[in-house]
Every structure is written in structure tokens, then in C-alpha cells.
C-alpha positions as CSV (number, residue, x, y, z in Angstrom):
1,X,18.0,-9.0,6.9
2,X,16.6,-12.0,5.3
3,X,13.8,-12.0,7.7
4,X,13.0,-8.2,7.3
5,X,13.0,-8.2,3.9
6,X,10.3,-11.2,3.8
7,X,8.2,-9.7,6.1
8,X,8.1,-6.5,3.9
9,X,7.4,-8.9,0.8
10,X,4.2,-10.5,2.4
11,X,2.0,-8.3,1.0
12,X,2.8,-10.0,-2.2
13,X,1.9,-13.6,-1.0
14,X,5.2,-15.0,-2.4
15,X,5.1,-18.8,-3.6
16,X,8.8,-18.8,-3.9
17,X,11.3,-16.7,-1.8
18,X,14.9,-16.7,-2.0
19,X,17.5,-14.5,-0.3
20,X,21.4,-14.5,-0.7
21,X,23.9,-12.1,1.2
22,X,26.7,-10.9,-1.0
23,X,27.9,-7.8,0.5
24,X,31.3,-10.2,1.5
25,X,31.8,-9.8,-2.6
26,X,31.7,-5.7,-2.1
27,X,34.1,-5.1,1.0
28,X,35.8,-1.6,-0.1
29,X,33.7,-0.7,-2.8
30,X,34.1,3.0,-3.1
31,X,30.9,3.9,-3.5
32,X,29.3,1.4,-0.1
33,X,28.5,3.7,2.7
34,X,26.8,1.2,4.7
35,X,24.3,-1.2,4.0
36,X,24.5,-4.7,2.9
37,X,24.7,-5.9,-0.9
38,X,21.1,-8.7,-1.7
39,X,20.1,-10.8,-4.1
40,X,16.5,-11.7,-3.9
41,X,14.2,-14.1,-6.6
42,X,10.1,-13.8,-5.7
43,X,8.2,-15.4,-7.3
44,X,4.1,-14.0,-7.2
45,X,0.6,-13.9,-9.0
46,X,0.8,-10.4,-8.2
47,X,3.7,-9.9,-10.9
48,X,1.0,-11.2,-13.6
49,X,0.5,-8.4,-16.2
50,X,3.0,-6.9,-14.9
51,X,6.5,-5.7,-16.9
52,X,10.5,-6.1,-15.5
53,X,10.4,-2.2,-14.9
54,X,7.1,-2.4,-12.5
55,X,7.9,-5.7,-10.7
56,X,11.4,-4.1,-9.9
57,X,9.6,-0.9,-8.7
58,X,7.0,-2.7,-7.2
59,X,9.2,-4.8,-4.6
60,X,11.3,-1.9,-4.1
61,X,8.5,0.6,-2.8
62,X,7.7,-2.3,-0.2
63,X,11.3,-2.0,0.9
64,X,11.8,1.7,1.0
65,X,12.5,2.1,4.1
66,X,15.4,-0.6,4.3
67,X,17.0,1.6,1.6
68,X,16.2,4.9,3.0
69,X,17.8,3.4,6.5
70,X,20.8,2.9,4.3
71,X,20.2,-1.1,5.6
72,X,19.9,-2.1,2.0
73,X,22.9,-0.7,-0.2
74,X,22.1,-2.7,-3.3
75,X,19.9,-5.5,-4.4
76,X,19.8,-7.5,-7.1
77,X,15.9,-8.4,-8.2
78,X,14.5,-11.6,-9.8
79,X,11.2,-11.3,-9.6
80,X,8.6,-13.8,-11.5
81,X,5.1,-14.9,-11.8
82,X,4.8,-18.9,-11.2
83,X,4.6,-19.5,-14.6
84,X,7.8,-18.0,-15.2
85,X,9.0,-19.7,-12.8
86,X,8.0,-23.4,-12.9
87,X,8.3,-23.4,-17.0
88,X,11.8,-22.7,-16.7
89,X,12.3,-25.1,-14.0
């Protein structure tokens, strides 16, 4: 999944990409009907401008179909420009 869901982020030229699996932490949660449980941080000019709310939709309209394929249950979204990033670094 890591690999799928960095192709889809391309688009977005991605300086720093980080991917964790914790769908281990969510075996039996009631409401998991498939799909695995991400954690992603991005970091891209392209967030520049940009607020939380549209970075978060952003990223998730390049991964639609993942969610619509029920591949993705839940992810968890850091997403930053570089100078977010690299100030708090």
C-alpha cells in the first residue's frame, strides 16, 4: 500500500514522504470492514497557501479510489509545506 499511495501522491512532487501501517493497532474494530488503517506526513510546495481543511481534501481526492475500493479504511494526514517542516525540525 505504501507504494500505491506514493504513486497517487506524485502529482504533488513530495520533498518528504512518510508512510506507517497501523491497521495491527485496529484488529476488531467494529466499525473496520476491510481496508487497512495509514498514517501518512507529505510534505509539498503545493500545500503553500493552502489551509489544514484543503491539504487534507487535497491528498484525499488523489486517493479516492483507494478509499472507494475500501483498500484504505482510515488514514491519518500530516501534510506540510517545507517550511513547516524544516522549521520545526
Amino acid at each position: 500500500m505504501r507504494h500505491q499511495i506514493a504513486s497517487r501522491l506524485a502529482p504533488l512532487a513530495p520533498d518528504v514522504y512518510e508512510f506507517a501501517d497501523e491497521s495491527h493497532l485496529h484488529i476488531g474494530h467494529a466499525g473496520s470492514k476491510g481496508g487497512g488503517h495509514y498514517a501518512i506526513l507529505i510534505v509539498s510546495n503545493a500545500f503553500d497557501g493552502m489551509n489544514r481543511v484543503a491539504r487534507q481534501r487535497q491528498v484525499q481526492t488523489l486517493l479516492e479510489d483507494l478509499f472507494s475500493s475500501k483498500q484504505i479504511h482510515a488514514l491519518s494526514i500530516s501534510a506540510q509545506t517545507p517550511d513547516e517542516y524544516f522549521q520545526a525540525a
